[in-house]
FIMAR-630544 format. One line per 4 residues: number of its first residue (from 0); for each residue x, y, z of C-alpha. Coordinates in nm, 4 decimals. Example, Ala and Ser with C-alpha at 12.3 -4.5 7.8 and 13.67 -1.06 7.14 Angstrom:
<nodes>
0) 1.2300:-0.4500:0.7800  1.3670:-0.1060:0.7140;
</nodes>
This chain:
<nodes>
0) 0.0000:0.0000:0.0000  0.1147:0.3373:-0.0956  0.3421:0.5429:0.1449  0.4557:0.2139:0.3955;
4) 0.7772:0.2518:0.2011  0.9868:-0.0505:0.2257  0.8899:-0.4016:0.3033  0.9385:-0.3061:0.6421;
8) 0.6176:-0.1216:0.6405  0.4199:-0.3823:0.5017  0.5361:-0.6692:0.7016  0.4480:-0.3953:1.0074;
12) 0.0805:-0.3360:0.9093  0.0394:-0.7456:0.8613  0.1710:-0.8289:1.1437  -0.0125:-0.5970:1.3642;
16) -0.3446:-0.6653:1.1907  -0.3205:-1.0664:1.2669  -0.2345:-0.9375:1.6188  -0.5279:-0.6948:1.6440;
20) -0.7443:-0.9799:1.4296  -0.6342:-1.2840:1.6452  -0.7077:-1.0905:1.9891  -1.0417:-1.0139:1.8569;
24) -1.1131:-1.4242:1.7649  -1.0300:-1.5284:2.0875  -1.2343:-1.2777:2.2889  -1.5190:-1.3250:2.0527;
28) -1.5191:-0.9961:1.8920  -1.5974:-0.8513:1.5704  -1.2271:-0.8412:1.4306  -1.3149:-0.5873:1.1396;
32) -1.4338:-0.3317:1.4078  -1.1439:-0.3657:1.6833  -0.8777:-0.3092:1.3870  -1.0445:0.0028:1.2644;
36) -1.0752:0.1177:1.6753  -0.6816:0.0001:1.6993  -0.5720:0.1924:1.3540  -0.7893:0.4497:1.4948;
40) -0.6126:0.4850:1.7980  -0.2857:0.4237:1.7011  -0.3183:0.7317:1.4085  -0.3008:0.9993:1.7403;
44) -0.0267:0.8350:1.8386  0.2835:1.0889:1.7683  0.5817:0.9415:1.5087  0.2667:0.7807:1.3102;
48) 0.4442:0.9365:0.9518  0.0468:0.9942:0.8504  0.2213:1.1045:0.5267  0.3098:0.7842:0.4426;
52) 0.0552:0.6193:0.5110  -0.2217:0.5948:0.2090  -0.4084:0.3511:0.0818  -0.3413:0.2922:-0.2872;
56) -0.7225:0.2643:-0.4692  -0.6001:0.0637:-0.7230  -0.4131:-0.2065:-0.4969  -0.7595:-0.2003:-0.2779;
60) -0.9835:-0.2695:-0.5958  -0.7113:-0.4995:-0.8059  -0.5181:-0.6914:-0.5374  -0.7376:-0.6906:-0.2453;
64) -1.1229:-0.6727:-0.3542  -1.1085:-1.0008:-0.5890  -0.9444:-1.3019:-0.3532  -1.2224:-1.1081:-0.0519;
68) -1.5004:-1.1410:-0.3302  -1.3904:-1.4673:-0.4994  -1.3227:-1.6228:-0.1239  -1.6817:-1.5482:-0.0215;
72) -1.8534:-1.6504:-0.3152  -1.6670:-2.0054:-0.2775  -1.7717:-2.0287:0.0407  -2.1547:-1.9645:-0.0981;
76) -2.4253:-2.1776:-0.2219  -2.4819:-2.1208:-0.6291  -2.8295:-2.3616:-0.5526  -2.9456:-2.0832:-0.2667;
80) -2.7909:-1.7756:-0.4199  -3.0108:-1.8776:-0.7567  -3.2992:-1.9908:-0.5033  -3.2872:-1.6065:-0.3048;
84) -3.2298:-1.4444:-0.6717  -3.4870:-1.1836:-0.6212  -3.4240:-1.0709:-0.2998  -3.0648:-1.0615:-0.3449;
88) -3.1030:-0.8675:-0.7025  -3.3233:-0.6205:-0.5154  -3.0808:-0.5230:-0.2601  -2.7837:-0.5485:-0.4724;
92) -2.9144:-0.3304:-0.7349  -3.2416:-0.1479:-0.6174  -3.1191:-0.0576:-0.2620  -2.7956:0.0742:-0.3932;
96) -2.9003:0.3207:-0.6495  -3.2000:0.4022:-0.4063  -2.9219:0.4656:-0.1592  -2.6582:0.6703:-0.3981;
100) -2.9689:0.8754:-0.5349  -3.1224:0.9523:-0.2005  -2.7489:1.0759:-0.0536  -2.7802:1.2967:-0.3502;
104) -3.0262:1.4316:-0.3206  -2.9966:1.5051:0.0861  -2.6007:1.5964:0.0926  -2.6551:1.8516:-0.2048;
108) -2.9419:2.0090:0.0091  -2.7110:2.0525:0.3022  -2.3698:2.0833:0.1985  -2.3224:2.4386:0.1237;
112) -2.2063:2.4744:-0.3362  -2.1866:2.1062:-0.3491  -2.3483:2.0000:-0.6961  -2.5936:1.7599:-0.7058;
116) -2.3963:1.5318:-0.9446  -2.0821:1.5470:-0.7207  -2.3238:1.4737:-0.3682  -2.4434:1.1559:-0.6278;
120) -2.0659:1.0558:-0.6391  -2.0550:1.0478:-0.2639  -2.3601:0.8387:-0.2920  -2.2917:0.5744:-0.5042;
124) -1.9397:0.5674:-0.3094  -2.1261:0.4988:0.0313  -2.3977:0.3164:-0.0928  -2.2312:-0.0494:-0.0838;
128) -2.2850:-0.2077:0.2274  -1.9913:-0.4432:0.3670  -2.1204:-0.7412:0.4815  -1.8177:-0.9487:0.5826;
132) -1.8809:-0.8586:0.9269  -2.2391:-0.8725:0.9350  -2.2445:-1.2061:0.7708  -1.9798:-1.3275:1.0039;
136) -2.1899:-1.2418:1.2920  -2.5373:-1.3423:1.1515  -2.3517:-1.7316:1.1224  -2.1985:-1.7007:1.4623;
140) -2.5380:-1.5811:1.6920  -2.7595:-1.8435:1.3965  -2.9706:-1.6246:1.2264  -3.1819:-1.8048:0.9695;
144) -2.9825:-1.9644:0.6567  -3.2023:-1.7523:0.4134  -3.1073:-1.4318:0.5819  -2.7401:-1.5226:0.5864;
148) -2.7829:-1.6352:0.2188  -2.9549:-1.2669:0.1519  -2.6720:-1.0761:0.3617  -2.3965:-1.2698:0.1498;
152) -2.5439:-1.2455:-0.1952  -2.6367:-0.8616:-0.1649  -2.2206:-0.7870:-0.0350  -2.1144:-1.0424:-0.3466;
156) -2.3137:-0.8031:-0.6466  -2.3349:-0.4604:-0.4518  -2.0141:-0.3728:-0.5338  -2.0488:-0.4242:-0.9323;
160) -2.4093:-0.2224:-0.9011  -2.2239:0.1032:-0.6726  -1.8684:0.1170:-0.8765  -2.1115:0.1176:-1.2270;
164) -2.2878:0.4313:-1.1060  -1.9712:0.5758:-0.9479  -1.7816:0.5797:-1.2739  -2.1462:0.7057:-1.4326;
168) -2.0982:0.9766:-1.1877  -1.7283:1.0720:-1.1904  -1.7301:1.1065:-1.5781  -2.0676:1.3525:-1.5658;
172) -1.8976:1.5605:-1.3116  -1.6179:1.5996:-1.5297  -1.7614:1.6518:-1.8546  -1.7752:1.3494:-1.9951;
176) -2.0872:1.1975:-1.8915  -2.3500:1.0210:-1.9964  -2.7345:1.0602:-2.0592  -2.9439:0.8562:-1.8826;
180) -2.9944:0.5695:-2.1420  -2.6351:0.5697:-2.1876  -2.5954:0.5081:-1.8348  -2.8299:0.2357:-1.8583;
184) -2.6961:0.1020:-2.1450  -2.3146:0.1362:-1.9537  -2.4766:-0.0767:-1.6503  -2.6117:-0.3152:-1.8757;
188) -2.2847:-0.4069:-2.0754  -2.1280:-0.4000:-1.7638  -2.3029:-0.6496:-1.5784  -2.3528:-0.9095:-1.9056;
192) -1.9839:-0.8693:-1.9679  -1.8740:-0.9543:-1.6206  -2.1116:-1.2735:-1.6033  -2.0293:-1.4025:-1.9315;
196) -1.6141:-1.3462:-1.8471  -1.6880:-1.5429:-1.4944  -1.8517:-1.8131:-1.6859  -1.5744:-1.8115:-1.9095;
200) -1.2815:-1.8182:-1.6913  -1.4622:-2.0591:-1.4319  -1.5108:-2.2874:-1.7454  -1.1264:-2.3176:-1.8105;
204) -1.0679:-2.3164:-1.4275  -1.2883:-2.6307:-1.3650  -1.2165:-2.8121:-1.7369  -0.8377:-2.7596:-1.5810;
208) -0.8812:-2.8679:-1.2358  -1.0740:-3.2097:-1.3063  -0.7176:-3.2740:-1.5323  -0.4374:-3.1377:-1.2996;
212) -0.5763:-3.4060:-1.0224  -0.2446:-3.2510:-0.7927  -0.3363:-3.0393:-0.5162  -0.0608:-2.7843:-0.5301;
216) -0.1487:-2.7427:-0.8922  -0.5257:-2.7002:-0.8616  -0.4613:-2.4279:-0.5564  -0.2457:-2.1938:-0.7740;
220) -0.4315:-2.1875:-1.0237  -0.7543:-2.1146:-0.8382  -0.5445:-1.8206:-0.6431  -0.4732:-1.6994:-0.9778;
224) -0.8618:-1.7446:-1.0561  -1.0066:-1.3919:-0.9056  -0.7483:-1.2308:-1.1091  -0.7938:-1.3878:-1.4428;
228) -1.1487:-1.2807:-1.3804  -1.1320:-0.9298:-1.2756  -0.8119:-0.8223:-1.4901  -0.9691:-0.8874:-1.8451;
232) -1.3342:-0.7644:-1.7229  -1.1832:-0.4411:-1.6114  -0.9877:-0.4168:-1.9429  -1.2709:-0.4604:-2.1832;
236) -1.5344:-0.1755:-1.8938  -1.7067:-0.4670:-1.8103  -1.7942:-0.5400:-1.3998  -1.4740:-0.7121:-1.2710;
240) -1.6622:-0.7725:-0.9379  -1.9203:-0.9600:-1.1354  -1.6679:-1.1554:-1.2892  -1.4744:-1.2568:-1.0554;
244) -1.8490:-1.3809:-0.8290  -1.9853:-1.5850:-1.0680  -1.6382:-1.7380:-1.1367  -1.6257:-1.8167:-0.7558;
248) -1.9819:-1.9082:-0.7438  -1.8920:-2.1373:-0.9935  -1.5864:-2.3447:-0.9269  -1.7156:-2.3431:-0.5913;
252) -2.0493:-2.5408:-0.6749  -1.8211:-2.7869:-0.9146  -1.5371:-2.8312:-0.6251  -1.7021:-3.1646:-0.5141;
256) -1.6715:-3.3536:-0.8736  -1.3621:-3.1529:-1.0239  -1.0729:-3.0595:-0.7237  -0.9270:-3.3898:-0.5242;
260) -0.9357:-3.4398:-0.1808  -0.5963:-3.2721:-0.0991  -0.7074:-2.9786:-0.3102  -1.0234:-2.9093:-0.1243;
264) -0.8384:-2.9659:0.2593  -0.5571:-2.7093:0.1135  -0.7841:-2.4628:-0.0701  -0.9955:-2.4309:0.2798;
268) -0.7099:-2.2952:0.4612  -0.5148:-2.1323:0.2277  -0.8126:-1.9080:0.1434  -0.9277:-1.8659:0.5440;
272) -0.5740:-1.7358:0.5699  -0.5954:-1.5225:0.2661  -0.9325:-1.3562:0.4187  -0.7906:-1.3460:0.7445;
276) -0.4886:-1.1404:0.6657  -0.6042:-0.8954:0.3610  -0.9440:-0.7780:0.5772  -0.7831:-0.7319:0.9028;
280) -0.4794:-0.5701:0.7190  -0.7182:-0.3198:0.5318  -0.9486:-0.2321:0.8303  -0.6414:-0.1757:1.0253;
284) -0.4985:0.0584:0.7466  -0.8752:0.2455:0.7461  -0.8369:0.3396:1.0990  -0.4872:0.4968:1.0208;
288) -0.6155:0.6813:0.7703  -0.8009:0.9151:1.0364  -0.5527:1.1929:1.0874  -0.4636:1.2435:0.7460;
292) -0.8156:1.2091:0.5991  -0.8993:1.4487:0.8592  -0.6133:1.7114:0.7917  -0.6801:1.7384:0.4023;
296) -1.0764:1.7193:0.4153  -1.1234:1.9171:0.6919  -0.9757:2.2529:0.5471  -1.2161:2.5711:0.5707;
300) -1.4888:2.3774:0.7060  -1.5978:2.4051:1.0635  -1.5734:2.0673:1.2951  -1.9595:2.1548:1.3779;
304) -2.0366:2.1322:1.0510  -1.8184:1.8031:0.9533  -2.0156:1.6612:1.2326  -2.3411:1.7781:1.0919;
308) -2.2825:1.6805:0.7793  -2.1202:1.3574:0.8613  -2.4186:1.2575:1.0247  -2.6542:1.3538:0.8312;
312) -2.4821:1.1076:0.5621  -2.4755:0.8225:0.8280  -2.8527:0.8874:0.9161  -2.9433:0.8998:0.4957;
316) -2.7412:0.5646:0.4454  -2.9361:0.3706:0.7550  -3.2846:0.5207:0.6875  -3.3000:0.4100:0.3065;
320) -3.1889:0.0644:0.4322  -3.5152:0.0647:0.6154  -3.7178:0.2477:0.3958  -3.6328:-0.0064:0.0845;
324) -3.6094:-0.3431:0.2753  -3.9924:-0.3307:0.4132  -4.1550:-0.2614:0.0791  -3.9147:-0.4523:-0.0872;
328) -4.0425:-0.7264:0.1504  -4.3587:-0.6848:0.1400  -4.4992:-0.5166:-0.1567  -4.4094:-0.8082:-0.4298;
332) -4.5721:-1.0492:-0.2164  -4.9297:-0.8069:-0.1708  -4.8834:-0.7779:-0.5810  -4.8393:-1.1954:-0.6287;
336) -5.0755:-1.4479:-0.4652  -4.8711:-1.7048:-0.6209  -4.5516:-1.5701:-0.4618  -4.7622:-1.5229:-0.1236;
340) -4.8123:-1.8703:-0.1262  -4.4778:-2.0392:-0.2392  -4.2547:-1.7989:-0.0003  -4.4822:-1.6140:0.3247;
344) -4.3508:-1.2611:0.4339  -4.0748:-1.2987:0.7111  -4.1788:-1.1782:1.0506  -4.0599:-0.8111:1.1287;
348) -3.8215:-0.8942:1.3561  -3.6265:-1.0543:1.0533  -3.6783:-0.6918:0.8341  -3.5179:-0.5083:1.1339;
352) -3.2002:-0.6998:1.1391  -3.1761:-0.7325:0.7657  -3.2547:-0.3485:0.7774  -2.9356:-0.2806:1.0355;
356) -2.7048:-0.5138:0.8650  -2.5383:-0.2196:0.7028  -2.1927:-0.1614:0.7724  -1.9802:-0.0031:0.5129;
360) -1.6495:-0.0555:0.4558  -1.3159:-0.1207:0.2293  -1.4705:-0.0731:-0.1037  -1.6276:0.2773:-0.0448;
364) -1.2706:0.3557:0.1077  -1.0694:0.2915:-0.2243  -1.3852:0.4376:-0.4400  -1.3403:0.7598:-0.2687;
368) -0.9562:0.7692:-0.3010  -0.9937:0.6689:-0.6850  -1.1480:0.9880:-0.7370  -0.9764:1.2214:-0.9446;
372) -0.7411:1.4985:-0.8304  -0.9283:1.7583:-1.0096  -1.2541:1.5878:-0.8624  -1.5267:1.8712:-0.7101;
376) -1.4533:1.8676:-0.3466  -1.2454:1.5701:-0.3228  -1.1363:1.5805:0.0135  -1.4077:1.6559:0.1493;
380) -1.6052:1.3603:-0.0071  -1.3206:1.1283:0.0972  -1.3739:1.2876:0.4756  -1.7292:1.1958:0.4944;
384) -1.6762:0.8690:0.3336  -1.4480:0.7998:0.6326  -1.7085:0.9564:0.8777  -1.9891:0.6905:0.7121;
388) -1.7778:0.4029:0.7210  -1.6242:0.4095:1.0520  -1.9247:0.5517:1.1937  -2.1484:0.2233:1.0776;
392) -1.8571:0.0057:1.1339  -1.8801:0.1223:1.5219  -2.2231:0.1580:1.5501  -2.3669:-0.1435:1.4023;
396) -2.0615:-0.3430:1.4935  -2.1821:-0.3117:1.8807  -2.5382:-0.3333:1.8395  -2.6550:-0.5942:1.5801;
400) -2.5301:-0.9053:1.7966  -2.6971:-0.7242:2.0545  -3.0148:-0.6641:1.8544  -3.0088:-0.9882:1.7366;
404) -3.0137:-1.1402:2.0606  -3.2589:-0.8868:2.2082  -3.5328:-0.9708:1.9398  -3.4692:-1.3556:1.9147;
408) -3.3963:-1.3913:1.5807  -3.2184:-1.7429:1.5530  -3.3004:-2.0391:1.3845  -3.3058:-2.3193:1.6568;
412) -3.5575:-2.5171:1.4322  -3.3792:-2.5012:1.1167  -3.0147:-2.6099:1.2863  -3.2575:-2.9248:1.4089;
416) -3.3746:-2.9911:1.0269  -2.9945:-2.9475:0.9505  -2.8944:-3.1972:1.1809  -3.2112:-3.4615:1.0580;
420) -3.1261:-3.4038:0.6801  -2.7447:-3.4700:0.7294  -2.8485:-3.8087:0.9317  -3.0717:-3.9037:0.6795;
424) -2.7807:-3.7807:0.3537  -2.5308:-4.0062:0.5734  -2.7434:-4.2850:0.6221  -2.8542:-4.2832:0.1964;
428) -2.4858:-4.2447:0.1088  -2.3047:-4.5148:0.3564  -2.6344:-4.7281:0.2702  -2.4790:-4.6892:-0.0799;
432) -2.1201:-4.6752:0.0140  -2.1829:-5.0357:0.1843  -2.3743:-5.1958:-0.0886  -2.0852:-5.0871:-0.2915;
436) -1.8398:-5.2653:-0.0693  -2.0309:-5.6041:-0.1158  -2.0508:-5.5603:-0.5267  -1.6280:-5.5460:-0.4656;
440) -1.6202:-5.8332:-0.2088  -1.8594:-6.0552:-0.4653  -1.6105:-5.9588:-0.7715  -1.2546:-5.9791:-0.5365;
444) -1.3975:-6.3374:-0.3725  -1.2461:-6.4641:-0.0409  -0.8731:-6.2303:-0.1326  -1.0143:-5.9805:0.0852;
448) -0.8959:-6.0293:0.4626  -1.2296:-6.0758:0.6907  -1.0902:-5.8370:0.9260  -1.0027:-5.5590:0.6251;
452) -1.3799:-5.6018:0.5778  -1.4790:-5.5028:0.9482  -1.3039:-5.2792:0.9134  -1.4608:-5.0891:0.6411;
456) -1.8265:-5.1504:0.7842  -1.7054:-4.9963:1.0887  -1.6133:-4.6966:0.9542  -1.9036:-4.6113:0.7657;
460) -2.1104:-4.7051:1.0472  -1.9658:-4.4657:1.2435  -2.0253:-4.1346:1.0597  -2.3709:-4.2340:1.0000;
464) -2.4107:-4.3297:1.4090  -2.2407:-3.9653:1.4728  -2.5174:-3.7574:1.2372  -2.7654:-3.9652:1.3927;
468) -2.6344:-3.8574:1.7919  -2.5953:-3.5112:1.7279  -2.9959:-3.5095:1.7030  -3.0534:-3.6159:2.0391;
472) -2.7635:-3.4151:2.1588  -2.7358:-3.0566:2.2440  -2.6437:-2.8585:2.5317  -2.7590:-3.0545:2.7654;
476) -2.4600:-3.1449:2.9607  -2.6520:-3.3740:3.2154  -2.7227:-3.6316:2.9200  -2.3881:-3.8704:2.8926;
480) -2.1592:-3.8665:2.6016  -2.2784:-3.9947:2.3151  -2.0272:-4.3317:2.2016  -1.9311:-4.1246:1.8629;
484) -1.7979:-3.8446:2.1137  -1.6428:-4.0731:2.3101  -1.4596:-4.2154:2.0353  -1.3408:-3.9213:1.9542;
488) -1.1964:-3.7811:2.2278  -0.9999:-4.0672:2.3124  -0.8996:-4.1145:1.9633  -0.7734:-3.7695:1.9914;
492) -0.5787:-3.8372:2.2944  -0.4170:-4.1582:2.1616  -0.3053:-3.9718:1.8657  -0.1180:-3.6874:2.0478;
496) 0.0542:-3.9686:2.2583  0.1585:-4.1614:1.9222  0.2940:-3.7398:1.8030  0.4499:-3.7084:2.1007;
500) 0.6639:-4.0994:2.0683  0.7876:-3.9701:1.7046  0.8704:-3.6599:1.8144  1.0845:-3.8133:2.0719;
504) 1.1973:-4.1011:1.8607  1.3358:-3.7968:1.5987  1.4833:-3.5413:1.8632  1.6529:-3.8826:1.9597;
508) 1.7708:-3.9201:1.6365  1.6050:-4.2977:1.5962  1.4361:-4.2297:1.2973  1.4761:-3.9219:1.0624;
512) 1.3000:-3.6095:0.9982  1.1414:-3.7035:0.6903  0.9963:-3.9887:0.8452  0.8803:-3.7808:1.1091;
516) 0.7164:-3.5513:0.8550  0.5460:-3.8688:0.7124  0.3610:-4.0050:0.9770  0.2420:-3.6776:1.1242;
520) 0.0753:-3.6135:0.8005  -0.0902:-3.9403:0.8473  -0.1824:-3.8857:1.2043  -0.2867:-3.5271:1.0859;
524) -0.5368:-3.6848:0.8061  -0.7142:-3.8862:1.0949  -0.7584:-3.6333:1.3466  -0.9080:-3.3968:1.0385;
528) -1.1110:-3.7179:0.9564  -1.2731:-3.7524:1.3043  -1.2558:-3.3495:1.4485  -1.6605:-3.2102:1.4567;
532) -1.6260:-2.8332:1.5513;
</nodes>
């Protein structure tokens, strides 16, 4: 990032992000928010150099935005993102020019000169929530799959729908605009150009993947994936954040039949570490931004009227969440019977959580330093951008797990149907696993040790025993262990013994290291095999 000169710098910021990020998982907070509260803090700090210390737009949008995009849309369902489609479209699309227009049209009322296609620039620039918190918090407290679905598919395409009107709006403000049906038409190309070069490159990805059948080999080329995407959609003005989603919708949903076994156990934490590091390392490098940001936007202006305007912009953003979501609820369902029927309006509790799920965040940061030097009132737009994302970082950050709670919106009932479907998937597949086995036994005859045999059946027994537990189970402490559980932890315990006698055998020098590294791996396999988090 621009200004942490050296590699110094860099390996700095990391490092004190993970810190900041791994104090945060263990005390169970929202890591996003205590990074931007530590970068915040640590800007007033004196020898911060807050002149070298930027963040570069186009390392935010072409390095960072597309593994944080293409990570969460392998971690999403393609069946329930095309299931929600309607909802998610109306968020993603609706809300966000709702919410760019409506900033407009406020912020040019009540900043003083500011034109009202320049206030529409800071609108489509906040208008993108960032949901990487909220949806990490919606999965942690339970909220309903469908809601976490929503949250997840409106932060995937929100992005593609808010940079599309931001460019509309920088080139009107400086002359070279567009009418409205070219901005239409822009939008249009924009979005079919980025779905059909995700469906391209996620094509070649999988067709390559099935083939490669080596796990190193399948995991660098999916890293490379999000960039393959984005790079050649940005090149030819189509959306690069649509790209580089429907590519990662896509390999994800064909992972099971094309990527081995090793691939899929590497690609899970290779990209949890990926996510891990670039969000903490960007929210961190928001909250240093304060002091500068603050310096260059604040010039001329009175702090009463930064504060005014500031949140006046925070209050525009969180009121046309609520205003759209409700209608947007509720109104195609009074228009369709049919729809009435298939898919009942959500209680209101469920609207007013969806409707405060709207913290902002990295991408409105880079949009606003992507602006133009000769941009109308550029430091002051990049000011209240900062004011609207820290501002609903904080504020929703601290009270959605608490509203959450308070109104009682979990989904107790659906984590029970969760349970019942997986017991009944494990029973169908080890049912067919097992009949399997004794089509191989017929063929192979008696070469096949009895005990090899046992073996097998006891395996697949297991699993299927452990799915069926977990629905009696609970948090009932007073019930005893179920035998799966049981198993487990003492399997667990005899394989840390068994580590422990290699490790000692190889400081020993009894058997060597690459022996060593051998049967840890294999020791490591099991314990992955049998771990339930």
């Amino acid at each position: 990032m621009h200004g942490l000169e050296g590699g110094l710098g860099v390996v700095l910021l990391v490092a004190s992000a993970a810190i900041v990020a791994g104090v945060a998982r263990k005390l169970s907070w929202s890591a996003p928010l205590l990074c931007v509260l530590v970068g915040l803090a640590a800007s007033m700090l004196p020898g911060i150099p807050e002149d070298r210390i930027r963040i570069a737009p186009d390392v935010v949008l072409s390095l960072v935005l597309p593994p944080l995009l293409f990570s969460a849309a392998l971690d999403s369902s393609f069946v329930n993102f095309r299931k929600n489609l309607r909802p998610i479209g109306l968020l993603s699309v609706g809300l966000v020019l709702f919410t760019a227009l409506s900033v407009g049209v406020v912020m040019a009322a009540v900043v003083p000169d500011m034109h009202f296609v320049v206030a529409c620039t800071l609108g489509a620039i906040v208008a993108p929530p960032d949901a990487v918190a909220a949806t990490a918090i919606a999965r942690k407290l339970g909220l309903p799959r469908r809601m976490v679905v929503i949250l997840a598919g409106e932060s995937l395409v929100n992005d593609a729908t808010a940079l599309t009107a931001y460019r509309v709006a920088v080139a009107a403000t400086m002359g070279t605009g567009y009418s409205f049906a070219d901005a239409a038409g822009v939008f249009l190309l924009a979005a079919a150009g980025g779905v059909a070069i995700g469906l391209v490159v996620a094509t070649a990805v999988n067709w390559l993947t099935r083939r490669l059948r080596d796990a190193v080999l399948e995991n660098t080329l999916i890293l490379l994936a999000p960039f393959l995407a984005y790079v050649p959609a940005e090149s030819l003005h189509a959306s690069g954040v649509l790209a580089v989603v429907v590519a990662g919708l896509s390999i994800g949903h064909h992972a099971p039949r094309t990527a081995t076994y090793a691939g899929r156990l590497q690609a899970s934490a290779i990209w949890k570490m990926v996510d891990f590091l670039l969000e903490s390392s960007v929210f961190l490098l928001i909250g240093l931004q304060l002091r500068a940001v603050a310096r260059e936007g604040t010039v001329g202006v009175s702090v009463g009227e930064l504060a005014t305007w500031v949140s006046v912009a925070v209050l525009v953003v969180i009121a046309t969440r609520f205003i759209w979501v409700f209608p947007a609820t509720l109104v195609p369902r009074l228009l369709s019977r049919r729809l009435r029927e298939r898919d009942p309006a959500p209680h209101w509790r469920f609207m007013v959580v969806e409707s405060w799920a709207g913290m902002r965040g990295v991408v409105s940061i880079a949009a606003a330093y992507a602006l133009p030097v000769s941009f109308p009132e550029r430091n002051l737009i990049i000011f209240l951008t900062f004011g609207v994302v820290i501002s609903t970082l904080v504020l929703h950050g601290f009270t959605l797990p608490w509203l959450i709670r308070r109104l009682g919106v979990v989904a107790d009932s659906e984590r029970k149907a969760d349970d019942l479907a997986e017991a009944a998937a494990q029973h169908a597949a080890i049912g067919t696993s097992l009949s399997r086995l004794d089509e191989m036994l017929a063929a192979a005859g008696p070469e096949v040790p009895e005990e090899v045999v046992a073996r097998l059946r006891e395996r697949a027994e297991l699993r299927s025993f452990g799915a069926w537990e977990r629905l009696g189970g609970g948090a009932d402490t007073s019930t005893p262990e179920p035998p799966t559980a049981t198993y487990r932890r003492l399997r667990r315990e005899m394989l840390e013994t068994e580590r422990q006698v290699f490790v000692e055998l190889r400081d020993a020098g009894r058997i060597d290291d690459e022996v060593m590294r051998r049967v840890q791996r294999e020791l490591d396999l099991e314990e992955a095999m049998i771990a339930r988090d």
